[in-house]
C-alpha positions as CSV (number, residue, x, y, z in Angstrom):
1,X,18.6,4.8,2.4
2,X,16.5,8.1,2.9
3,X,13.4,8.1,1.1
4,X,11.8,11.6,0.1
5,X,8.3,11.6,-2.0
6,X,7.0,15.0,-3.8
7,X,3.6,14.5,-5.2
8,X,3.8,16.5,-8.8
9,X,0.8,17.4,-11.7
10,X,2.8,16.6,-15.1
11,X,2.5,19.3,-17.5
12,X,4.8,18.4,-20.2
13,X,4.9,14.7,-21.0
14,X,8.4,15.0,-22.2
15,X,10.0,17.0,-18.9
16,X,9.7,16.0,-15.4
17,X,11.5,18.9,-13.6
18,X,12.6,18.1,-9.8
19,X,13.5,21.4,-7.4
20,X,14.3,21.9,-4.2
21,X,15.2,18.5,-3.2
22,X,17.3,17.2,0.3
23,X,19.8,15.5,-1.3
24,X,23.9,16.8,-1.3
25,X,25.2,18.0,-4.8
26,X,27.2,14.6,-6.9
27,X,25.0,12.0,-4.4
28,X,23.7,8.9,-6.5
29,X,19.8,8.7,-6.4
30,X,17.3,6.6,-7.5
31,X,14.2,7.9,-9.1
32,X,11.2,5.8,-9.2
33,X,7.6,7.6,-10.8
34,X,4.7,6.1,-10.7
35,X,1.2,7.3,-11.7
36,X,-1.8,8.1,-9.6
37,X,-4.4,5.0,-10.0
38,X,-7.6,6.2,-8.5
39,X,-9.4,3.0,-9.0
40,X,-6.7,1.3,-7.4
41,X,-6.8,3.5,-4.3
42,X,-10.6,3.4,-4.0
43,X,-10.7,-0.9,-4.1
44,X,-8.1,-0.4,-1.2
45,X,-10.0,2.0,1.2
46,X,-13.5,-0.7,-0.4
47,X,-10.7,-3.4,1.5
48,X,-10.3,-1.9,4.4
49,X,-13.8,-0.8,5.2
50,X,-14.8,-4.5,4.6
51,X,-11.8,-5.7,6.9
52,X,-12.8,-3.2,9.7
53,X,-16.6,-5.0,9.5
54,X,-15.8,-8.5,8.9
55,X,-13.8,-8.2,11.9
56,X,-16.4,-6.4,14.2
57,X,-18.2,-9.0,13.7
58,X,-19.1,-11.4,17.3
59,X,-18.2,-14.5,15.5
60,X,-14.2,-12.6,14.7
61,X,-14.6,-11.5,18.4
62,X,-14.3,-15.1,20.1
63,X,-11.5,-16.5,17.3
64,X,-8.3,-17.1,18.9
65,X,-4.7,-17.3,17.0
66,X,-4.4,-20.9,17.2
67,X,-8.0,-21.1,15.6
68,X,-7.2,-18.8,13.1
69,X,-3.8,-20.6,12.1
70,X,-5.8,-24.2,11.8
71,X,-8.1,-22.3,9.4
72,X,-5.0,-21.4,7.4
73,X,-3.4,-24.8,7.3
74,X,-6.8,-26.4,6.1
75,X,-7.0,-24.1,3.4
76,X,-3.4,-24.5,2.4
77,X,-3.4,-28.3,2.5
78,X,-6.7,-27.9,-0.1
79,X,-9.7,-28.9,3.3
């Protein structure tokens, strides 16, 4: 499936006009639109900054996989 995304500003709430697009004349598409959530995309960059220092941190340094998986499995099982 090719994907194509084209970031538009609505100006009439009834009419979404799309121009210039790569697809062949009669081929089947799917049209998806979603809105624009700047809240949501500022707790996500919040996310990552935290994730980027959490795991700079010496203690993340010295965690292997194996450690990390048991740390998993005791939450899981409720420990």
């Amino acid at each position: 499936m090719k994907a194509y995304k084209k970031y538009m500003t609505i100006e009439d709430s009834k009419r979404l006009t799309l121009s210039d697009l790569p697809f062949k004349p009669g081929q089947r598409v799917e049209v998806v639109v979603i809105a624009e959530d700047g809240e949501r995309d500022k707790r996500i960059e919040e996310l990552r900054a935290l994730l980027k220092k959490t795991q700079a941190l010496p203690a993340a340094k010295t965690m292997s996989e194996d450690m990390i998986a048991e740390e998993i499995a005791a939450y899981r099982a409720g420990r």
